[in-house]
Backbone bond lengths (Angstrom), bond angles and torsions (degrees), N, CA, C in turn:
res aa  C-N    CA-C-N  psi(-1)  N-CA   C-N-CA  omega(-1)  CA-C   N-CA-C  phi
1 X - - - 1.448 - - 1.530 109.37 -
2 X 1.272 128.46 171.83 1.075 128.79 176.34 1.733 104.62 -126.95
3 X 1.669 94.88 160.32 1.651 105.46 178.11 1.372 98.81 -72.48
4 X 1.488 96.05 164.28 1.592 128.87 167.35 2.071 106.53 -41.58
5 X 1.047 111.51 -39.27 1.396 121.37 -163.35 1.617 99.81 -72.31
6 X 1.414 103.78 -53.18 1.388 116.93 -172.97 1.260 111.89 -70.66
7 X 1.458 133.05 -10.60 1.274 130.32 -177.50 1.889 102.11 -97.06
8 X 1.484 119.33 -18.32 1.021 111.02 169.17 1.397 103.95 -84.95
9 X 1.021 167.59 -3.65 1.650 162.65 170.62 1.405 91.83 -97.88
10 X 0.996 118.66 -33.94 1.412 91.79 174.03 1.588 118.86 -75.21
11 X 1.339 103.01 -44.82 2.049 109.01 168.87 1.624 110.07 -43.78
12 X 1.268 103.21 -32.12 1.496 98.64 -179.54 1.522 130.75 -66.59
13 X 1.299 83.79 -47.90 1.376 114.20 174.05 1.839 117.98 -58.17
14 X 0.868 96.19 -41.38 1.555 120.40 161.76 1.531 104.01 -59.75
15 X 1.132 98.51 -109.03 1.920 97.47 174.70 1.597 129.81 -8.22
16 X 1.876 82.16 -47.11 1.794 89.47 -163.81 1.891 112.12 -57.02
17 X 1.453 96.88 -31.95 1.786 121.00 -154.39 1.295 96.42 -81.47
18 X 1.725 129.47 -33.85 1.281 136.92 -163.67 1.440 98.76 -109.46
19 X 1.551 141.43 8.71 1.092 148.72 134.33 1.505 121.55 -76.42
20 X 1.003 116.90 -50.66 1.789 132.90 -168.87 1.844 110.57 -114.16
21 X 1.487 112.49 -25.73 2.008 101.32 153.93 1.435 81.41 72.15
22 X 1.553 139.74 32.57 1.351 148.55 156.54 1.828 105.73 -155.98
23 X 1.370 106.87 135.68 1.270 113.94 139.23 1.538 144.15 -11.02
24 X 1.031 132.61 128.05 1.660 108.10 -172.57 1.810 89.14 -104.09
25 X 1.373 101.32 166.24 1.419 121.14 176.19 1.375 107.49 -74.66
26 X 1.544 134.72 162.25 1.408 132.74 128.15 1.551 125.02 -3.82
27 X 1.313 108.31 -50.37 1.649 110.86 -148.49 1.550 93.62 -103.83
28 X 1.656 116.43 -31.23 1.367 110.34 -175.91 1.894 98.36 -79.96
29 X 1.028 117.54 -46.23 1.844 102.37 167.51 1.211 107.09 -53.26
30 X 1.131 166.28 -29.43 1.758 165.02 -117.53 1.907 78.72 -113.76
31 X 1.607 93.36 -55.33 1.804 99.06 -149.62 1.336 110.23 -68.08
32 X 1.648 110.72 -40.48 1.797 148.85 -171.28 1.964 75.62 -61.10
33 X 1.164 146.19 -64.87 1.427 133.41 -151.08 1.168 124.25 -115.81
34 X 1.554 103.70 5.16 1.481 120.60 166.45 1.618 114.32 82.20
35 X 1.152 113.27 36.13 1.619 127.34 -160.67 1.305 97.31 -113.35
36 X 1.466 116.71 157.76 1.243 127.00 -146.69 1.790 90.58 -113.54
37 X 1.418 116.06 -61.31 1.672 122.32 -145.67 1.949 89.15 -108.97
38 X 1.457 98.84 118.76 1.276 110.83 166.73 1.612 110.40 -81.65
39 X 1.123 112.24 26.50 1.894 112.08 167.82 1.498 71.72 -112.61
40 X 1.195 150.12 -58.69 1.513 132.31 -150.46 1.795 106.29 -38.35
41 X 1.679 89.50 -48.79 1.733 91.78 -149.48 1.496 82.16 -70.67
42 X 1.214 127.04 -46.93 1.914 122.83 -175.70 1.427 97.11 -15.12
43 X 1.489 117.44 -84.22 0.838 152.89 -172.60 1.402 110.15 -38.95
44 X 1.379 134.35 -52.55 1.377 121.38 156.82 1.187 128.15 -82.94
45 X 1.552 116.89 -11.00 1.723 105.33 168.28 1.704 108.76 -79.19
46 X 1.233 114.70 12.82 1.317 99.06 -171.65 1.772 98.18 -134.35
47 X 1.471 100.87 9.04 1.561 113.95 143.88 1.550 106.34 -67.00
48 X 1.075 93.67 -74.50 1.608 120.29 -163.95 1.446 104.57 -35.30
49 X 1.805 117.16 -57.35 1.870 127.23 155.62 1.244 111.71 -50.55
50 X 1.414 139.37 -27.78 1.504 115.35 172.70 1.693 104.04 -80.00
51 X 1.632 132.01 -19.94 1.509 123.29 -177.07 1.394 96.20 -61.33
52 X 1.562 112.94 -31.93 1.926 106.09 -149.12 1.287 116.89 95.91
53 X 1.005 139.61 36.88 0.940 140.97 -169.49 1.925 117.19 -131.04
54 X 1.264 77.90 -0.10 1.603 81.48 -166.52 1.752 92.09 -154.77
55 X 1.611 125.78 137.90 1.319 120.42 165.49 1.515 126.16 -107.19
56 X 1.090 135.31 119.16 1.265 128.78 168.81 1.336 136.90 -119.38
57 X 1.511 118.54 128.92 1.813 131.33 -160.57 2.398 82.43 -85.77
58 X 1.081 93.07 120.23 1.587 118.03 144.59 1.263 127.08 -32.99
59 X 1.269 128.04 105.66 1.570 139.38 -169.33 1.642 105.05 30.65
60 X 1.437 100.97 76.40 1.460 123.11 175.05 1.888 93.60 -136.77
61 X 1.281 112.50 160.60 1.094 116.23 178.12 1.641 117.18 -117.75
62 X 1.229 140.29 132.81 1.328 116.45 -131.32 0.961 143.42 32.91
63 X 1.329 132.42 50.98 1.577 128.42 -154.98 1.979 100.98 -117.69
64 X 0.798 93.89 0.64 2.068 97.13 -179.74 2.098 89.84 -74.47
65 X 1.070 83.31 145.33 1.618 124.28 -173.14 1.290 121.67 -152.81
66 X 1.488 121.27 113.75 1.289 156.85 160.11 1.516 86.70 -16.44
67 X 1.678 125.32 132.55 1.750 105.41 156.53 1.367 85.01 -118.28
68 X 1.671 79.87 153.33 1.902 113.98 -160.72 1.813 76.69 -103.01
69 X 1.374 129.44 98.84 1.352 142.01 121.97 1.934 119.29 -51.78
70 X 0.963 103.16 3.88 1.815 103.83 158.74 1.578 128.06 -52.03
71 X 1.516 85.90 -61.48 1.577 90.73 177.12 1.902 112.01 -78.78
72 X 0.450 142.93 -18.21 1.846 164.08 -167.47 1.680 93.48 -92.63
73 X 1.421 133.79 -11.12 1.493 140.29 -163.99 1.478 90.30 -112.70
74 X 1.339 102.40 -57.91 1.987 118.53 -178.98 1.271 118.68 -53.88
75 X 1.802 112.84 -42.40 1.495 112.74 -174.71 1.632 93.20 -81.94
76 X 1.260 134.02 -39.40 1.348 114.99 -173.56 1.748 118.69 -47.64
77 X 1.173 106.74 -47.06 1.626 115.36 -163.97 1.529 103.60 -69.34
């Protein structure tokens, strides 16, 4: 499961992509939640990528992606 903290970066993150049809940066989540240290959010978006819940390509810039657990719900049943 994830903390309380991590479920708001993740809402953001959500919102931000289905507002703007891009990714938000480090610094625009920092600003979007009123957070000070862009190693913080590092550090919890890459909580959030070890739950699965979120995908990210390696020295890409915007590269976090929503994971679609839909089909992964379908093959289970």
């Amino acid at each position: 499961m994830i903390t309380e903290q991590q479920r708001r970066v993740y809402d953001f993150i959500r919102a931000y992509i289905n507002i703007h049809g891009v990714s938000p940066s480090y610094a625009e989540i920092a600003k979007g939640l009123s957070l000070t240290a862009r190693s913080n959010i590092h550090r919890i978006v890459h909580k959030i990528y070890k739950a699965g819940m979120i995908s990210i390509k390696s020295k890409r810039f915007r590269s976090i992606r929503i994971a679609d657990k839909s089909v992964q719900t379908i093959s289970a049943l």
